[in-house]
VMD Tcl script that builds the backbone (N, CA, C; Angstrom):
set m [mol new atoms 348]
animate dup $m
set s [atomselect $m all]
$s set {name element resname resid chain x y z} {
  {N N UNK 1 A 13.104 -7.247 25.063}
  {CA C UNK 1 A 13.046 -6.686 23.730}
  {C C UNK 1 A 12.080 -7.470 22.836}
  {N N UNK 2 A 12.137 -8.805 23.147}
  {CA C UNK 2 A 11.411 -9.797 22.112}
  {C C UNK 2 A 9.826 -9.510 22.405}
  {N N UNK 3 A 9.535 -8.826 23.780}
  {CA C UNK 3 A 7.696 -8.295 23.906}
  {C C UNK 3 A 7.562 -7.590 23.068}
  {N N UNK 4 A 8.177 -6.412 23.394}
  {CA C UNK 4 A 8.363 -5.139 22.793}
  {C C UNK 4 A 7.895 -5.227 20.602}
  {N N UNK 5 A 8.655 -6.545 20.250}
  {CA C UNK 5 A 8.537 -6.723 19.151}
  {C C UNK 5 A 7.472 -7.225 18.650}
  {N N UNK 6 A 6.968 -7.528 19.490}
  {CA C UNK 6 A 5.712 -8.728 18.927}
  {C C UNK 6 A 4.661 -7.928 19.242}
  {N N UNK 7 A 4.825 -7.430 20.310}
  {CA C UNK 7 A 4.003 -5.666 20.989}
  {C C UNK 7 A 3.733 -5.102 19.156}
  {N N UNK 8 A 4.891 -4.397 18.625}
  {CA C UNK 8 A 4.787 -4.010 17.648}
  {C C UNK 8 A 3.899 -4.640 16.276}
  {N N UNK 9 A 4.273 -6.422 16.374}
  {CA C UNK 9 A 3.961 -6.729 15.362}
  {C C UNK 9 A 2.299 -7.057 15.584}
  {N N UNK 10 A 1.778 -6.624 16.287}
  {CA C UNK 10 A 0.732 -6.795 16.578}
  {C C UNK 10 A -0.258 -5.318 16.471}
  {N N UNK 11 A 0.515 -4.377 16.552}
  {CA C UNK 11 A -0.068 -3.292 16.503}
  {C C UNK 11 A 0.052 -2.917 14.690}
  {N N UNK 12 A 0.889 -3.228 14.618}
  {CA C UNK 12 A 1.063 -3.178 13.063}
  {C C UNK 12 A 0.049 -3.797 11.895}
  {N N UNK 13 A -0.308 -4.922 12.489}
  {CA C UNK 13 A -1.374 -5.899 11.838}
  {C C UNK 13 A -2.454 -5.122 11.762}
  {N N UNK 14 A -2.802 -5.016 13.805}
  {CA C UNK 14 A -3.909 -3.923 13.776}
  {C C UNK 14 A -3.922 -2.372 12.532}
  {N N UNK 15 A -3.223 -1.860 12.306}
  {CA C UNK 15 A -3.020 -0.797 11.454}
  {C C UNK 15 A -3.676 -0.903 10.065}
  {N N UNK 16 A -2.872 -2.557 9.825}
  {CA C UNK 16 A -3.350 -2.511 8.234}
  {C C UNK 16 A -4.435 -2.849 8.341}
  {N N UNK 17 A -5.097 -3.873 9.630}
  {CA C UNK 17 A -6.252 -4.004 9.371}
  {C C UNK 17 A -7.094 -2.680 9.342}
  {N N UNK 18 A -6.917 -1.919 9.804}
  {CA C UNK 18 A -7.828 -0.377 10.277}
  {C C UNK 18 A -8.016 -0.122 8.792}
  {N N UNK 19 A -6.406 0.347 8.141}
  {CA C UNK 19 A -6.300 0.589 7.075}
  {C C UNK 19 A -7.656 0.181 5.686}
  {N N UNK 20 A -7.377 -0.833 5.874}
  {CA C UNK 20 A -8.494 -2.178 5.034}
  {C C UNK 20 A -9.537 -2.076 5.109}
  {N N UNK 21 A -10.057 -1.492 6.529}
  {CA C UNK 21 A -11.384 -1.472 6.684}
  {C C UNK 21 A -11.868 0.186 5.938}
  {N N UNK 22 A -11.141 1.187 6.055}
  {CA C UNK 22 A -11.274 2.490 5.068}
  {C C UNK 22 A -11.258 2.754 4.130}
  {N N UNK 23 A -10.495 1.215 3.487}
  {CA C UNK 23 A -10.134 1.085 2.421}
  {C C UNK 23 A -11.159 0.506 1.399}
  {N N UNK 24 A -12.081 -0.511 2.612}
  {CA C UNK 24 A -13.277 -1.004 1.645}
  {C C UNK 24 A -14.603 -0.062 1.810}
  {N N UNK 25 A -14.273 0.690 3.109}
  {CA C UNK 25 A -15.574 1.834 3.200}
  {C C UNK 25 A -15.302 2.775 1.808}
  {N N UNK 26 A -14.167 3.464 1.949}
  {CA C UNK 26 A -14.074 4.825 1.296}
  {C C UNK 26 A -14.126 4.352 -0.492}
  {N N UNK 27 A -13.960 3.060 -0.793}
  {CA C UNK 27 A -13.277 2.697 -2.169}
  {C C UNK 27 A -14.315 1.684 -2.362}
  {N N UNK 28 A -15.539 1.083 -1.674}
  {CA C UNK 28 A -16.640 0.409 -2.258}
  {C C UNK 28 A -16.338 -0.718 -2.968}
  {N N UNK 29 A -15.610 -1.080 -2.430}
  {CA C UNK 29 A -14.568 -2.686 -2.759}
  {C C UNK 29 A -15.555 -3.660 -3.288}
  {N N UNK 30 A -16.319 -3.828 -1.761}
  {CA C UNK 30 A -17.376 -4.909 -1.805}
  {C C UNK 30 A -18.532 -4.962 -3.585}
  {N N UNK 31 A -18.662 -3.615 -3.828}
  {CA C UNK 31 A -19.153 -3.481 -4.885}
  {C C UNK 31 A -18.678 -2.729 -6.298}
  {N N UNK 32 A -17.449 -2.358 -6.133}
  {CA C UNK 32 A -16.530 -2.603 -7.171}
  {C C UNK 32 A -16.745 -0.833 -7.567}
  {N N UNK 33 A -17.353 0.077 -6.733}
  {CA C UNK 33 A -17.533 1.322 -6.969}
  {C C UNK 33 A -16.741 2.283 -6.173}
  {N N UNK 34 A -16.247 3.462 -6.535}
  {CA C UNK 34 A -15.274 4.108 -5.610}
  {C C UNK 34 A -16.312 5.177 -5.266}
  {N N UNK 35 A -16.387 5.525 -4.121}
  {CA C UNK 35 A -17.391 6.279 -3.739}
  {C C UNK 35 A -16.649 7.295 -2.759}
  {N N UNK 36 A -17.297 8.670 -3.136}
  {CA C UNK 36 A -16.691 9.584 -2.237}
  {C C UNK 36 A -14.771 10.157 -2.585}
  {N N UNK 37 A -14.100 11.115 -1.652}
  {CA C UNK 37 A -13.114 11.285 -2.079}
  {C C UNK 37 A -12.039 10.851 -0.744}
  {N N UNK 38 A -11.081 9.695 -1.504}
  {CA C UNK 38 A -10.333 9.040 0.065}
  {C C UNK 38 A -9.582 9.411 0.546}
  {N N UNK 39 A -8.449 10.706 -0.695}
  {CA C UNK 39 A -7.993 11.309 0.447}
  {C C UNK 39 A -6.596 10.443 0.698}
  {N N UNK 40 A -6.626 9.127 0.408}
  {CA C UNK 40 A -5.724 7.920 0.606}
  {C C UNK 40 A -4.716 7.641 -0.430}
  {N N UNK 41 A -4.922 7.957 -1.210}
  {CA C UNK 41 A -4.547 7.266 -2.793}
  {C C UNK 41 A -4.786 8.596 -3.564}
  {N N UNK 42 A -3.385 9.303 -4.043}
  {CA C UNK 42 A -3.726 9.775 -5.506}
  {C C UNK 42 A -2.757 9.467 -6.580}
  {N N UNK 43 A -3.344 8.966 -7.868}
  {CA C UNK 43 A -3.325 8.716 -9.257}
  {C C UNK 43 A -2.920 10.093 -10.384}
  {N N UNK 44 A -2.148 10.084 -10.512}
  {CA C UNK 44 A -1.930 11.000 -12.008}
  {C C UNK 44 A -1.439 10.902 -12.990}
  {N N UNK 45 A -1.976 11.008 -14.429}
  {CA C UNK 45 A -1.214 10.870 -15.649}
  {C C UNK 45 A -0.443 11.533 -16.157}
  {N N UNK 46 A 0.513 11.874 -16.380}
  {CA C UNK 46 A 1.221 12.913 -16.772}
  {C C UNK 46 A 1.939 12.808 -17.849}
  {N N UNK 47 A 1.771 13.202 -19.143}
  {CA C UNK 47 A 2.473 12.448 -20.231}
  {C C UNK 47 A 2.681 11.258 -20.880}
  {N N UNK 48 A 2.337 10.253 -19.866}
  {CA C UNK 48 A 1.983 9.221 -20.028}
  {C C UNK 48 A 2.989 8.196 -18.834}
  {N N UNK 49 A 3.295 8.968 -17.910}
  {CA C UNK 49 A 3.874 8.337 -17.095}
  {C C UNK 49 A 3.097 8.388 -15.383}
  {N N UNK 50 A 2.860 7.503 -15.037}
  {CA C UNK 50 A 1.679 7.366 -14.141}
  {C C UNK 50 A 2.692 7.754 -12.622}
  {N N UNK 51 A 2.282 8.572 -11.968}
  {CA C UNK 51 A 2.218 9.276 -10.582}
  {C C UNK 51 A 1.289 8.786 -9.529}
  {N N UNK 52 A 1.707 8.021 -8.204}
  {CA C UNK 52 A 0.633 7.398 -7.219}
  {C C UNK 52 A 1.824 7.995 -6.417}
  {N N UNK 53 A 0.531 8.300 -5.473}
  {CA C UNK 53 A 0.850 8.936 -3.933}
  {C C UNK 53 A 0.300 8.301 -3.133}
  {N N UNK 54 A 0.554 7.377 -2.465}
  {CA C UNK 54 A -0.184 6.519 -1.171}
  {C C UNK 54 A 0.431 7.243 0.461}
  {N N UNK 55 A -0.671 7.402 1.100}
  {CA C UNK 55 A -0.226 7.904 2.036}
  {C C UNK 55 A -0.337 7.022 3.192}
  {N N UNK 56 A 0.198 6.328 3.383}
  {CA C UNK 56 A 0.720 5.207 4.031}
  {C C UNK 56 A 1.957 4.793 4.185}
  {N N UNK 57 A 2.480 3.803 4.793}
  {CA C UNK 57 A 4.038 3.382 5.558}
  {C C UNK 57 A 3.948 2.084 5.410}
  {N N UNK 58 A 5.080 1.256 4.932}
  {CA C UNK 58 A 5.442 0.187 5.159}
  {C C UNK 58 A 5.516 -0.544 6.590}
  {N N UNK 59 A 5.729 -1.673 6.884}
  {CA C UNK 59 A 5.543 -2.066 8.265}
  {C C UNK 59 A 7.604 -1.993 8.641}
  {N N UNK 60 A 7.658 -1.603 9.515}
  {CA C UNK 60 A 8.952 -1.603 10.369}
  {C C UNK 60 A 9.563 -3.131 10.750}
  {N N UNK 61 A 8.936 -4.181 10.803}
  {CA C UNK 61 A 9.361 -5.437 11.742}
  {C C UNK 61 A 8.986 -6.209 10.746}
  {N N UNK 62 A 9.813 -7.122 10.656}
  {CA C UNK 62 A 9.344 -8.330 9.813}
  {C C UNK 62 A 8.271 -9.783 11.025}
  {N N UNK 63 A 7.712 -10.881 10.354}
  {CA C UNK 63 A 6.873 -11.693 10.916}
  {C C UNK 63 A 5.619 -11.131 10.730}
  {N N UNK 64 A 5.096 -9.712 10.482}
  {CA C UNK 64 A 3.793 -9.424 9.742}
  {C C UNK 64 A 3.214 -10.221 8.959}
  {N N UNK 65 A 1.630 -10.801 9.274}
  {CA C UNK 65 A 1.315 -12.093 8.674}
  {C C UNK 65 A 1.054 -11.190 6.771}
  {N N UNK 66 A 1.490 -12.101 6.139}
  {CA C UNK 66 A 2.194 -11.736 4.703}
  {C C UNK 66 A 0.821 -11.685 3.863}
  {N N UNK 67 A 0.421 -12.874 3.902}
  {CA C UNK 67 A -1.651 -12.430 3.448}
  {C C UNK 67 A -1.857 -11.399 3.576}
  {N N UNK 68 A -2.216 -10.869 4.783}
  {CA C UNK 68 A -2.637 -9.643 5.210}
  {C C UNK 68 A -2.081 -8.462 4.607}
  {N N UNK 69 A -0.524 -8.302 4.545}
  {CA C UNK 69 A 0.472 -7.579 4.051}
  {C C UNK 69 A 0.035 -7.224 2.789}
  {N N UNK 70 A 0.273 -8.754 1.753}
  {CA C UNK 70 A -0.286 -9.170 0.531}
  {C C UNK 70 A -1.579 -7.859 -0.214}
  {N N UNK 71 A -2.646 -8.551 0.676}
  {CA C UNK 71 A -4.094 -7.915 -0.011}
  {C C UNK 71 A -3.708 -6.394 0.462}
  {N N UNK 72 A -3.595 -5.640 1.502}
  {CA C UNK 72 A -3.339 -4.323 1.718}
  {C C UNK 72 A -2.544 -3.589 0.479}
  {N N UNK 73 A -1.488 -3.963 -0.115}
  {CA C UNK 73 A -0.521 -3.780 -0.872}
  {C C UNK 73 A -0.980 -3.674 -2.154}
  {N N UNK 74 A -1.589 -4.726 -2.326}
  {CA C UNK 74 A -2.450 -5.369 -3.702}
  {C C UNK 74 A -3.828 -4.187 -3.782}
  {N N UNK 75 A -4.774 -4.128 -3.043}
  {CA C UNK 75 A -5.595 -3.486 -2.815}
  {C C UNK 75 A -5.384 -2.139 -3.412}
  {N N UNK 76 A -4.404 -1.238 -2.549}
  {CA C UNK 76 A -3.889 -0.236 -2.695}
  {C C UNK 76 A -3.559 -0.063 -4.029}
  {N N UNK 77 A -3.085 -0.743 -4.704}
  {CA C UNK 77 A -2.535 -0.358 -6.474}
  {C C UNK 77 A -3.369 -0.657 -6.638}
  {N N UNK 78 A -4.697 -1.802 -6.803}
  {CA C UNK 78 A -5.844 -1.797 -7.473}
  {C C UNK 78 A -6.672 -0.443 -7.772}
  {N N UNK 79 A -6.827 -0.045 -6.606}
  {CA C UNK 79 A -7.132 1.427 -6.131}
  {C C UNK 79 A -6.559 2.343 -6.973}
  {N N UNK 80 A -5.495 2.631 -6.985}
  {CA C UNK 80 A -4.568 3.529 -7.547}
  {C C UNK 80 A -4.764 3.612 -8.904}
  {N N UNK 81 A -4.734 2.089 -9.553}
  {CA C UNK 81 A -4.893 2.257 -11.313}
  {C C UNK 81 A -5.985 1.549 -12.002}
  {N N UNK 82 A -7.226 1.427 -10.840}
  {CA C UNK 82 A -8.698 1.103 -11.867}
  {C C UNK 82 A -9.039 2.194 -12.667}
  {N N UNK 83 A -8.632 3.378 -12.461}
  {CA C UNK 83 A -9.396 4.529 -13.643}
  {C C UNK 83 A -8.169 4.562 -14.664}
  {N N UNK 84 A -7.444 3.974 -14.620}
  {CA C UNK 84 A -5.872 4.358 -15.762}
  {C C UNK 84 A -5.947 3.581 -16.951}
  {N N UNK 85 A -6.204 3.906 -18.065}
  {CA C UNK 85 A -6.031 3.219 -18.724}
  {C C UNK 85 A -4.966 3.235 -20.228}
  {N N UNK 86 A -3.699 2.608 -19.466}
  {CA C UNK 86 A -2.649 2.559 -20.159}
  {C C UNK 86 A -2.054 1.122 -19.858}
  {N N UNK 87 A -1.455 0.673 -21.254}
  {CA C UNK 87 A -0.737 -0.706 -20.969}
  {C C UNK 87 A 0.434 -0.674 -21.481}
  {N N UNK 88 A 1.366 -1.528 -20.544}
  {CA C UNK 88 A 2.727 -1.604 -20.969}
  {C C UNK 88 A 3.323 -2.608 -21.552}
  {N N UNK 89 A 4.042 -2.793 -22.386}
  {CA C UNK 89 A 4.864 -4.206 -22.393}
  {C C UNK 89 A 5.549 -4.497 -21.417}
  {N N UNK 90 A 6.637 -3.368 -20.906}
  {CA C UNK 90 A 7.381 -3.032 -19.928}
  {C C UNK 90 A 7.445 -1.851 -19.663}
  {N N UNK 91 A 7.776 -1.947 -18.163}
  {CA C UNK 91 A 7.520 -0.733 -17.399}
  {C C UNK 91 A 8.643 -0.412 -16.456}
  {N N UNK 92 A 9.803 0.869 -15.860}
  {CA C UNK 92 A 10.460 1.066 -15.152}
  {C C UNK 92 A 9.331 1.587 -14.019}
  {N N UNK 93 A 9.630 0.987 -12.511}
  {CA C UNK 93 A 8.859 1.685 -11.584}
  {C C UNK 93 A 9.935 1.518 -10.559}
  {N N UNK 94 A 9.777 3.482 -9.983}
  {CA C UNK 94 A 10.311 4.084 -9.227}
  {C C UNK 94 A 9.454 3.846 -7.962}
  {N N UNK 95 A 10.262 3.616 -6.856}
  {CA C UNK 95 A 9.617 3.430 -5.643}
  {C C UNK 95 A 10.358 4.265 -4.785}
  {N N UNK 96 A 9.269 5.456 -4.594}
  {CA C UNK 96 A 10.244 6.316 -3.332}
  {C C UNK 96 A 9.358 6.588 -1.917}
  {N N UNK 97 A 9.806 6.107 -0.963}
  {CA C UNK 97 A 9.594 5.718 0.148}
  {C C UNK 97 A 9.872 6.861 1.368}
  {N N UNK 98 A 8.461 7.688 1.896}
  {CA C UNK 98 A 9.386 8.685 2.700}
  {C C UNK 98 A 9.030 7.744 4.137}
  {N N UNK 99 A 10.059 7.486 4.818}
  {CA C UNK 99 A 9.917 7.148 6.040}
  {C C UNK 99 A 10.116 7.407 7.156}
  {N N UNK 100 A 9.490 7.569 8.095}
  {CA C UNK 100 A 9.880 8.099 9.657}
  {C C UNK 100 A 11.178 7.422 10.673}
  {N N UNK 101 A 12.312 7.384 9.829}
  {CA C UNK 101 A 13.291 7.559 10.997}
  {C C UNK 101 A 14.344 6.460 10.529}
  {N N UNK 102 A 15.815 6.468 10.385}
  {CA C UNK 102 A 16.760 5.909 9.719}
  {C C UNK 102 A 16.803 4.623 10.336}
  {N N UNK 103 A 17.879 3.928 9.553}
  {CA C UNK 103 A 17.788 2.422 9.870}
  {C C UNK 103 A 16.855 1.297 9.787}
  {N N UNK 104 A 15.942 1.644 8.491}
  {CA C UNK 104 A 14.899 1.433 8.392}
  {C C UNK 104 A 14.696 0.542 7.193}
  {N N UNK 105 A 15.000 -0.260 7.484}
  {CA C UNK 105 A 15.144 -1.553 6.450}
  {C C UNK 105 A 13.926 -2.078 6.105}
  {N N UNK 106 A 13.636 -1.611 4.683}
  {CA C UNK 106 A 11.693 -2.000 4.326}
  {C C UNK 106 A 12.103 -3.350 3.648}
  {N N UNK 107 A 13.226 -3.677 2.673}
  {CA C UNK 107 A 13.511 -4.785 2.073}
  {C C UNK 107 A 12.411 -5.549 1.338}
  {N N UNK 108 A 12.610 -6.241 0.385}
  {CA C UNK 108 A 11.528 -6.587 -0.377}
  {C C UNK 108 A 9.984 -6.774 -0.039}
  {N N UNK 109 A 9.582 -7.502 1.230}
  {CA C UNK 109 A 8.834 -7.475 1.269}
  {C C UNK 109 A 7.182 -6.375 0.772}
  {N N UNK 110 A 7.451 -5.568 0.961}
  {CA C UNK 110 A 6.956 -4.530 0.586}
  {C C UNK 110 A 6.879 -4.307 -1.192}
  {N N UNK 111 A 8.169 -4.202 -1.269}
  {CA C UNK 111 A 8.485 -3.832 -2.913}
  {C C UNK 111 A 7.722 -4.650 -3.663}
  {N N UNK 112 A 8.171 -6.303 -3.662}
  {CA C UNK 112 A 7.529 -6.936 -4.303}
  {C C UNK 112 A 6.012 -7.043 -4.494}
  {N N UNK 113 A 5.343 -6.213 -3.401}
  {CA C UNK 113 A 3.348 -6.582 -3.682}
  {C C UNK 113 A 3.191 -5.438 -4.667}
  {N N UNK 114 A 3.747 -4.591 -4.355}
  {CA C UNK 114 A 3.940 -2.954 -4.928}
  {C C UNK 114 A 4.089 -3.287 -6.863}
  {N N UNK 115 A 4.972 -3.751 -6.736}
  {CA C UNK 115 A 5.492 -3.923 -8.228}
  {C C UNK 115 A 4.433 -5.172 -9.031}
  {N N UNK 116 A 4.361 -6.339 -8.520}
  {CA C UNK 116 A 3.634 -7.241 -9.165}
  {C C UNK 116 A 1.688 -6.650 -9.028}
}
mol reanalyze $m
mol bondsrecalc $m
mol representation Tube
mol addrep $m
C-alpha cells in the first residue's frame, strides 16, 4: 500500500507541476500579462461579491511537497483577482469543493493557500 502512495504522491506533484507550466504559458506570468483565453480560472463580479471557478482538484494524499502546493494555490488566486478591483476590510469566503469520490479529506492544507 505504502508504493501505491508515494506512486500517487508523485504523480500528483507531476500534475501540479503540468498544471504550472499552463499556468505560466496561458497567464504570461513570466511577464505579468494574461494572454489568450485559459479556460482555467473564471472571475466574476456580481454585486460586489466576487465568484472564482477554478477548474482544478485538490491533492488526495498528504506529504505533497508544500512549496510546490504553496505557489500553485497562490498563483491560481493571483490569477483569479489581478483584474478585480475591490478591497475589503473583511471578507467571508465560501469554499465549495466538488470532488471525485467520498472520504475525501482535503483538510486545511489546501484551504489555507486559498484563503491567505
Amino acid at each position: 500500500m505504502e508504493v501505491l502512495l508515494d506512486a500517487y504522491r508523485l504523480v500528483e506533484e507531476a500534475r501540479i507541476d503540468l498544471w504550472n507550466k499552463m499556468y505560466r504559458t496561458r497567464y504570461g506570468i513570466d511577464t505579468g500579462e494574461i494572454t489568450g483565453d485559459p479556460g482555467l480560472i473564471k472571475t466574476e463580479v456580481v454585486n460586489g461579491i466576487i465568484h472564482i471557478t477554478i477548474q482544478d482538484i485538490p491533492p488526495r494524499a498528504k506529504g505533497i511537497d508544500k512549496a510546490k502546493l504553496q505557489f500553485h494555490w497562490l498563483g491560481i488566486m493571483q490569477a483569479a483577482l489581478q483584474d478585480v478591483d475591490l478591497k475589503f476590510e473583511h471578507a467571508l469566503c465560501e469554499i465549495v469543493l466538488y470532488i471525485p469520490g467520498r472520504g475525501w479529506d482535503v483538510d486545511r492544507r489546501v484551504y489555507h493557500y486559498i484563503i491567505d
